[in-house]
N, C-alpha and C positions, 0 to 999 in steps of 0.2 A: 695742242698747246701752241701759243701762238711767242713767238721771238722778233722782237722788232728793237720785228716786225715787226717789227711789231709788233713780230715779231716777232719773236724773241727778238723786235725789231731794234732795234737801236735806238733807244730817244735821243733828237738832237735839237738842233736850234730853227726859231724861227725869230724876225723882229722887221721891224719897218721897213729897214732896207732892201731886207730879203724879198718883203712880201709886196714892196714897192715895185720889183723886179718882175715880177710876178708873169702880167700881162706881155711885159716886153719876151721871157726867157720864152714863155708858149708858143708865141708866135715865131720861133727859131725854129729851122730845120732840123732834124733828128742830128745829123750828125754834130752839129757846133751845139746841141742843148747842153746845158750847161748843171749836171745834177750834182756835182758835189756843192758848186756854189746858192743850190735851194737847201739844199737838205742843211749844209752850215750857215747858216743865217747867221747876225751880228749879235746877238743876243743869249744864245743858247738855250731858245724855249725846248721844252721837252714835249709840248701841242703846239696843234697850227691856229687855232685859234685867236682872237683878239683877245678875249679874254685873258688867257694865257699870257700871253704879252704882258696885258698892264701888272699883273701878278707877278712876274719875273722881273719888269721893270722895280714894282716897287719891294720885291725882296733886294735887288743889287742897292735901289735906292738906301735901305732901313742895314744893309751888314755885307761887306768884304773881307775877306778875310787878307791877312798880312802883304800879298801877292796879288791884292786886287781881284781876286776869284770872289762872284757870289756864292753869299753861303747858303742858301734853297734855290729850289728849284721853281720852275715857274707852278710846281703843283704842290710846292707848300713843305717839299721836304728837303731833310738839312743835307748836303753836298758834303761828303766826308772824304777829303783827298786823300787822306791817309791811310786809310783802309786799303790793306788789299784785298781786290776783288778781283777774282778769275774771270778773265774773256771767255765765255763757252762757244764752240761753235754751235751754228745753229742753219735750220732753212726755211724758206719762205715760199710759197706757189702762187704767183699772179695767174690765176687762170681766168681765160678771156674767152668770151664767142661774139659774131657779130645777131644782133636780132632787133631790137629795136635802137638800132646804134651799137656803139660797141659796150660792151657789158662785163662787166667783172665780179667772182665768184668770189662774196664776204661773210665775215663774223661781226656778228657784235659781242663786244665782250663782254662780261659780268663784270658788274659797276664795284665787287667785294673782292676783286684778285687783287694780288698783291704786286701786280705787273700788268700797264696795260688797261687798267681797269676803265670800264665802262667807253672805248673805245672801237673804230673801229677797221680789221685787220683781213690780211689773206691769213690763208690756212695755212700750218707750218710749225716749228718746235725746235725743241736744243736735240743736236746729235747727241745721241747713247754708243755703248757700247757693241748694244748688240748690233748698229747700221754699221759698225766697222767689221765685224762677223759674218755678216751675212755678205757685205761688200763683192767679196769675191765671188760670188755667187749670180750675181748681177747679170742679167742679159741684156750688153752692149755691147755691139761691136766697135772692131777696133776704129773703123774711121769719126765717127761719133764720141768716143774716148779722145783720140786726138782731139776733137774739136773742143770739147772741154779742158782740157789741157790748158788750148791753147788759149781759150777765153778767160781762165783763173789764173792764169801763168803772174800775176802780178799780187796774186793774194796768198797766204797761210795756206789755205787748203792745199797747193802747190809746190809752194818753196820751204814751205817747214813741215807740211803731214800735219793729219790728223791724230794718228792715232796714239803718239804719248800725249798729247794736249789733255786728250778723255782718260786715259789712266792714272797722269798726274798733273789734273787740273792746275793746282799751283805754280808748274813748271815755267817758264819762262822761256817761251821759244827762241832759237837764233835764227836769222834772216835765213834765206838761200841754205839749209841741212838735209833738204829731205833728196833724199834718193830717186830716181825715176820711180822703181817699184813703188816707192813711199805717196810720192805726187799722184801715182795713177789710184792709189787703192784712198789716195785723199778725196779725189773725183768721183767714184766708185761710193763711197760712204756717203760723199755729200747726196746723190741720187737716189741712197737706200733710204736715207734720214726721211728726205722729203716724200719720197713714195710710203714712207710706212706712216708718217704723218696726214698724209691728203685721205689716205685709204681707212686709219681712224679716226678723223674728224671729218667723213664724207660718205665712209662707203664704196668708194670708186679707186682703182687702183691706176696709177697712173703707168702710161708707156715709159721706159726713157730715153726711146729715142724721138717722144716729141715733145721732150724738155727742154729746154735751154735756157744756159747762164745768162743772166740779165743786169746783177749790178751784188755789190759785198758793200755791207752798213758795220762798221763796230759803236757801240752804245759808249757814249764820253765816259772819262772817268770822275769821281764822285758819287754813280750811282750805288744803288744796295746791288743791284743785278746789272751784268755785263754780259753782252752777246756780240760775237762776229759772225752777222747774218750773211745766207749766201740767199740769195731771189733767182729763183726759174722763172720764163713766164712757159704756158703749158694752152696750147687750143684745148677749149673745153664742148666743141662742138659733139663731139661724141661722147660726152659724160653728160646727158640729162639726166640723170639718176641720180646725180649729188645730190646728199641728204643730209640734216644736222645734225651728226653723233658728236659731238663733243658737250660736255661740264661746263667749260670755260667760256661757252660762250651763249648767250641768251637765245639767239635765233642765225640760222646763214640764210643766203639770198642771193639771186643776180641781183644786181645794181649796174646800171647804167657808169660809165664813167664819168660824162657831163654832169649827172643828176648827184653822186658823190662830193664832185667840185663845188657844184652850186648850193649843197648843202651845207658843206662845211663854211662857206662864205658866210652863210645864214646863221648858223652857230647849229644846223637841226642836227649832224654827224661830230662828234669827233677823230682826227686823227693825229697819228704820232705823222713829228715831221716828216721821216723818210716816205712813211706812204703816200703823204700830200704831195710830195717830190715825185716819187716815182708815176701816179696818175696823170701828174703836170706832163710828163713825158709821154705816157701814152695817149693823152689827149693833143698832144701835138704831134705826135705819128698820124694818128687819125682813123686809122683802121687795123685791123687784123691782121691783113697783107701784108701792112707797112711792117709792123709792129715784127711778123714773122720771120720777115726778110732783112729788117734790120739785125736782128736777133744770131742768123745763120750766114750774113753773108759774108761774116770774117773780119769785117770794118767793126765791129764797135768796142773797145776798148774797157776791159772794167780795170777802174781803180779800186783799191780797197780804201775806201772811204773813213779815216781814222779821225775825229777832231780832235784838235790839240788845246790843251789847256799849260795855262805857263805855272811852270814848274815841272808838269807832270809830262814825261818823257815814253 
């Protein structure tokens, strides 16, 4: 199941400005790249499309509501701020090899889900119950645990825990509550999630200690479905084997990372904006090496990536 991701990914924004940016943000160094400012574009598309755009344009154009909020979405559905909708956690696996360039392991979605649809995403899903169960179970050592720690230290899975969020979804987390015990078994879970998700919509079970935290998306409010994604990226050089067992999605594939870009540019790919963001970044690392070493060397910082909409807090 894919969470946006896309994953259970987060839909967020894309619009002129954003994408005016575009050329200038890639050509940045890994360190100063700039992803929360792609991923929240001025607009709030929910695709990276052009399409997309004039569609969200002209829904703000044709209804605001009281607070100047659009009332649809740039894909045509109605933004209900009132609702409450539970954040679920959830995870994501950028897996990469380098072969003819650098190459990244996708879905296509099915064009009839209800999330996501006809898009396309890494492998990945909403945390259950049972990744917090098994959590403890986990083969990770401790330095590697720290290292996670210390690269989500700025997100939920950290400072508030996992695991009443999954038991009572509606809860309402407080900042900074969770326990060390509580932060490490939030780590622990977020690894179980993604490994039991790559291994059923792939076949191949992942290591995890050649995982790594890579970036946290939560999906704006308004939507029907809310997700706070967490992204691995994962070498897939020893996974030829991946295979397409998932439902939800019509075929997986390598895909080049350039060739993804230049598709979407073309309108022949769709993607949600985080993953257009996140590829921008891998595309300007430039390689595997980069990408790895960036990943492990302590320097990169994840925010958790929340857009804000006014009124809603």
């Amino acid at each position: 199941m894919s969470s946006e991701s896309e994953a259970p990914t987060a839909s967020q924004d894309a619009g002129s400005e954003a994408s005016g940016s575009r050329a200038t943000a890639v050509s940045q160094v890994a360190p100063s790249f700039d992803l929360a400012g792609l991923v929240n574009g001025d607009d709030r598309a929910d695709l990276s499309g052009k399409a997309d755009h004039e569609a969200l344009k002209r829904a703000a154009s044709n209804g605001k509501d009281a607070q100047g909020r659009p009332t649809h979405s740039s894909t045509g559905a109605l933004l209900d701020y009132a609702k409450r909708v539970p954040v679920r956690p959830a995870t994501s696996v950028i897996i990469l090899r380098e072969a003819d360039g650098l190459e990244v392991f996708v879905q296509h979605r099915v064009k009839t889900m209800d999330f996501a649809a006809g898009v396309v995403v890494f492998p990945g899903g909403r945390v259950d119950l049972e990744d917090v169960a098994k959590s403890d179970g986990l083969p990770i050592g401790d330095d590697d645990l720290g290292r996670h720690l210390d690269a989500w230290k700025q997100t939920d899975a950290v400072t508030v825990g996992l695991g009443r969020s999954l038991a009572d979804p509606d809860a309402q987390p407080e900042p900074a509550e969770a326990t060390p015990e509580e932060a490490a078994q939030g780590v622990r879970t977020l690894l179980a999630c993604a490994i039991r998700e790559v291994e059923e919509e792939t076949g191949q079970r992942l290591d995890p200690g050649h995982m790594h935290p890579w970036a946290n998306l939560v999906t704006p409010p308004g939507r029907s479905k809310r997700f706070d994604t967490y992204f691995f990226v994962a070498e897939g050089a020893e996974l030829e084997d991946l295979t397409h067992q998932t439902t939800e999605a019509t075929n997986s594939e390598w895909l080049g990372v350039d060739e993804l870009l230049t598709g979407e540019a073309e309108g022949r790919y769709r993607l949600m904006r985080p993953t257009l963001a996140l590829l921008m970044e891998l595309q300007a690392l430039g390689s595997l090496g980069a990408i790895l070493g960036h990943a492990t060397n302590g320097n990169r910082t994840i925010e958790s990536i929340r857009p804000k909409v006014p009124g809603i807090h």
